[in-house]
N, C-alpha and C positions, 0 to 999 in steps of 0.2 A: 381467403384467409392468407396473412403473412407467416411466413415461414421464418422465426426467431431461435435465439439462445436463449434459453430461460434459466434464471436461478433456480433452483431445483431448492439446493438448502446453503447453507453459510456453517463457518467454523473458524476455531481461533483458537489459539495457547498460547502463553505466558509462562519466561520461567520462573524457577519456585522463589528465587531471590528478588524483594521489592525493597527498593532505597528511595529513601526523601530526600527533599533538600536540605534537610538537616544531617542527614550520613555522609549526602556528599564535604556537606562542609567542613567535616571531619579529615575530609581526604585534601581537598584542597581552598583555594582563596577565594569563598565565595560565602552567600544565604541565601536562607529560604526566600527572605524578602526580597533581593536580586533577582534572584532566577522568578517568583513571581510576576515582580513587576514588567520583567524584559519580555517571559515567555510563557508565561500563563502556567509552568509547567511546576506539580507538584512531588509527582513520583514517575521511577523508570522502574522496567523486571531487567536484571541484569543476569546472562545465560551463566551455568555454574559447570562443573567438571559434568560431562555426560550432555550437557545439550549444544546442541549446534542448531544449524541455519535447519538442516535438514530433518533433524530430529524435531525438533517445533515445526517445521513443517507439516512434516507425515502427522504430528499431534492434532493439527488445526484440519489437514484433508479428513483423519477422521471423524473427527466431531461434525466436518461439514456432510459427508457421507451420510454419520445418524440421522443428522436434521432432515436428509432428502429421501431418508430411506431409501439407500441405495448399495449393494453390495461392491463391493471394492473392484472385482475380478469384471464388472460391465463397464469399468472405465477403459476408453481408447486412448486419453490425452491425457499428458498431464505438464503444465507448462509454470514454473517455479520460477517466479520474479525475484530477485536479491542480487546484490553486490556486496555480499561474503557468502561468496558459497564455500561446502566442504574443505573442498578442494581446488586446485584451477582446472583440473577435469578428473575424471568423469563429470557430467554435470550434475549435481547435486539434485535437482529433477530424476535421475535414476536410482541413484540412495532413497530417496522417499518411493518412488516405486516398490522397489525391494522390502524396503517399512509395508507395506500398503500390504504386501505378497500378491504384486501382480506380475506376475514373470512374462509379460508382452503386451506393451502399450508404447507411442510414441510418448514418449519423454525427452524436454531440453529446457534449458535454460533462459531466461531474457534478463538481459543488462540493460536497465536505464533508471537505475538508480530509484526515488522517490517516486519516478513516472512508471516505473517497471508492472505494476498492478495493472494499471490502464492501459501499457502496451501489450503484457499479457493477455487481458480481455480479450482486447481487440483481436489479436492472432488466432484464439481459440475463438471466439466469433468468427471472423473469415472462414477458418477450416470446417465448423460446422456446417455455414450456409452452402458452403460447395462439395459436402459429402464428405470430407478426408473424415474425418471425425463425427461420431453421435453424440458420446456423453464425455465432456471433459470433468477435468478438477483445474484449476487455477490457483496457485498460491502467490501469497510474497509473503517471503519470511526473509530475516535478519538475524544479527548479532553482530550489530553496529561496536559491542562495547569493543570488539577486540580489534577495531581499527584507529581508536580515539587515542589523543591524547592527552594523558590523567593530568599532567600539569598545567595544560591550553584550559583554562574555564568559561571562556567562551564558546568554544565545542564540546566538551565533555558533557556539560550540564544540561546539554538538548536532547541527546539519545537514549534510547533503550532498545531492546530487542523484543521480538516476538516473532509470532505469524497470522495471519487471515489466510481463509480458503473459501472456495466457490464452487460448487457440482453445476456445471451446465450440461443442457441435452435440449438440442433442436426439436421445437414443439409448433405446429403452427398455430396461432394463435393470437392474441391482443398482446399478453404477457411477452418479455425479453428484454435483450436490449436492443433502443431503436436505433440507436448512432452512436459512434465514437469517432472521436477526432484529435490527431496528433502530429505535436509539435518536436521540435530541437534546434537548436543553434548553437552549432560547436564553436563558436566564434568567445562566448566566455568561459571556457574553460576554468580558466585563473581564479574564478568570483568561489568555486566550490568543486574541491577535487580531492583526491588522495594521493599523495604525493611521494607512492613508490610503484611498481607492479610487474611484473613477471619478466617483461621486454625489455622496461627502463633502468631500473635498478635492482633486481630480480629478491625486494622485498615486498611486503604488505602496503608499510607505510601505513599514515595517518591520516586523518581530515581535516583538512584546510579551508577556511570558510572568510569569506568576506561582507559579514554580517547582512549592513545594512544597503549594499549593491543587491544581494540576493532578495531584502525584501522589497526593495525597488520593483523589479524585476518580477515579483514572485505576483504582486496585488494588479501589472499589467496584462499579463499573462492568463491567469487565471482566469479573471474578470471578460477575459476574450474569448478565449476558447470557452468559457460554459455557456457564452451569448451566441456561437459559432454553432456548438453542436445543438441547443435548444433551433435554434433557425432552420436548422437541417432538417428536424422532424417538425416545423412549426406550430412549436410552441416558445412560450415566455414564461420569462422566470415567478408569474402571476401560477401557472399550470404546477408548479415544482411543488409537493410537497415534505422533500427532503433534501440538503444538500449533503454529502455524505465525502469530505476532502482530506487531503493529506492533511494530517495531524503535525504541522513542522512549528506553528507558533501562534498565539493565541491572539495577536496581534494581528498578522496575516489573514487569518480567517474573519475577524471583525471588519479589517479594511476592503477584503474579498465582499464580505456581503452586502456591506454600505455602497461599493459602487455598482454592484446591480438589483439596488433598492430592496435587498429580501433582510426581513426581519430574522433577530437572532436565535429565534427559539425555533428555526427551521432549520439551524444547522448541527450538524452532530457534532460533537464536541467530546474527544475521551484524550489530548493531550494534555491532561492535567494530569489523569493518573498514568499515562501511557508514554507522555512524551515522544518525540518522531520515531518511529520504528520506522523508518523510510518506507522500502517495497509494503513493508506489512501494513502501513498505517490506515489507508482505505479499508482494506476488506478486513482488518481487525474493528476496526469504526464501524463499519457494516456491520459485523457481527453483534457487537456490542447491542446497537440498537437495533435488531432485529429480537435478540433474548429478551431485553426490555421491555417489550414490545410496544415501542413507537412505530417503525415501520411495520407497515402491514402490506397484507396481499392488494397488489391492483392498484398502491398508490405509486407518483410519478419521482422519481430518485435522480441527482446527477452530481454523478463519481467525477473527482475532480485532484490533479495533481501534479507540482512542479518540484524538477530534481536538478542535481547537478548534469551538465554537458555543455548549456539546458536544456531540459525535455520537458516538453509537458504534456495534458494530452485532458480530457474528461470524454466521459458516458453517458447519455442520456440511458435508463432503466425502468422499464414498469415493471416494480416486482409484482 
């Protein structure tokens, strides 16, 4: 028997404020029919006084907790995907700890943007398979809105906030994840970034986006690495019964499936009401249709996600 990371259970939170593309347009130069057309995208949850990257975190680790039936204090790991954390340190990974009341576990952060879920996985898979770690949690959470900026409507009108979570625990077995495989190329920086930070200009800054290079970009990429990691455990995208990806434009995801021939009612689909939560958007996705119950136990899933640097990265998974 192989020795895997199993998802245990999933979890997710949204904050209490939901806007359409008709509130946005209240706010700025745009519509519903716009932001439809371009990005599929209907509605965002936008964080209010009291929620942060963190607090939506710890919300989504617990619910993913109930789902696995698992008490809070058996977790060793907890590795918390986002670019807006708390603060610029401590890493907001020990704020959700502290949430959790687990007063000793590793806890940190990982930075890679939209791909941060995926690079997450992956680290807390490595550390399980070689013993650092039994049972982790996995988050990406966000609060995108408070790096945007409200007069730009070509960024503003993509983001929202949340979080997804994951309980893994090394199980030997069929179930896990079988592969993960990860990209970046800091060489375009420029196509999508935020354009202040601690070093540089020792502000936040906003998001900078160059549209239609990134969805260039986003439908080669993708389309690669989910052909990359299915080859790794040998299978094809015939074997998939879920595609479960960053939620960044509804667009991308249709171009994503037509070039590795998978029809579209195998993909998950929640940025319409969700729009990109970047780190969160995968394993918010996941959650999604895990409650729904489309996925189910034992079938073949592959987590899929490109972000600014670029990073990209997907997961082959049998839940």
């Amino acid at each position: 028997m192989t020795f895997r990371s199993v998802i245990l259970g999933t979890g997710s939170a949204l904050p209490k404020q939901r806007v359409s593309n008709d509130d946005l347009a209240q706010r700025v130069d745009t519509s519903d029919e716009w932001i439809v057309a371009r990005t599929g995208i209907r509605f965002r949850h936008i964080a209010g006084e009291g929620e942060t990257t963190a607090t939506l975190g710890a919300q989504a680790a617990r619910h993913a907790l109930a789902a696995a039936d698992v008490q809070a204090d058996t977790i060793d790991l907890i590795i918390l995907a986002t670019a807006t954390p708390d603060q610029t340190f401590p890493a907001s990974a020990t704020k959700v700890q502290a949430l959790l009341g687990i007063h000793d576990c590793i806890a940190f952060d990982v930075a890679a943007v939209c791909s941060g879920f995926l690079y997450a996985l992956s680290v807390a898979d490595s550390m399980i398979r070689t013993g650092a770690a039994r049972r982790a949690i996995v988050i990406g959470a966000e609060t995108f809105s408070r790096i945007l900026d409200w007069e730009d409507r070509t960024t503003c009108v993509l983001f929202g906030d949340g979080a997804g979570a994951v309980v893994l625990e090394g199980q030997e077995g069929e179930a896990g994840i079988l592969s993960t495989k990860l990209h970046a190329d800091g060489r375009h920086n420029e196509l999508l970034y935020v354009d202040g930070g601690p070093s540089t200009t020792g502000t936040v800054g906003h998001v900078r986006m160059k549209g239609s290079e990134v969805f260039r970009h986003a439908v080669v990429n993708l389309a690669t690495v989910m052909t990359e990691v299915l080859d790794s455990t040998g299978l094809t995208p015939a074997d998939v019964d879920w595609v479960v990806p960053h939620q960044a434009n509804a667009r991308i995801l249709d171009a994503t499936a037509r070039k590795l021939g998978l029809s579209a009612d195998r993909i998950v689909v929640t940025v319409d009401q969700h729009a990109n939560t970047s780190a969160a958007s995968v394993p918010l996705a996941l959650d999604t249709a895990v409650r729904d119950g489309r996925i189910q136990r034992g079938q073949l899933l592959v987590l899929e996600a490109m972000g600014g640097g670029f990073t990209w990265g997907a997961a082959a998974v049998r839940y």
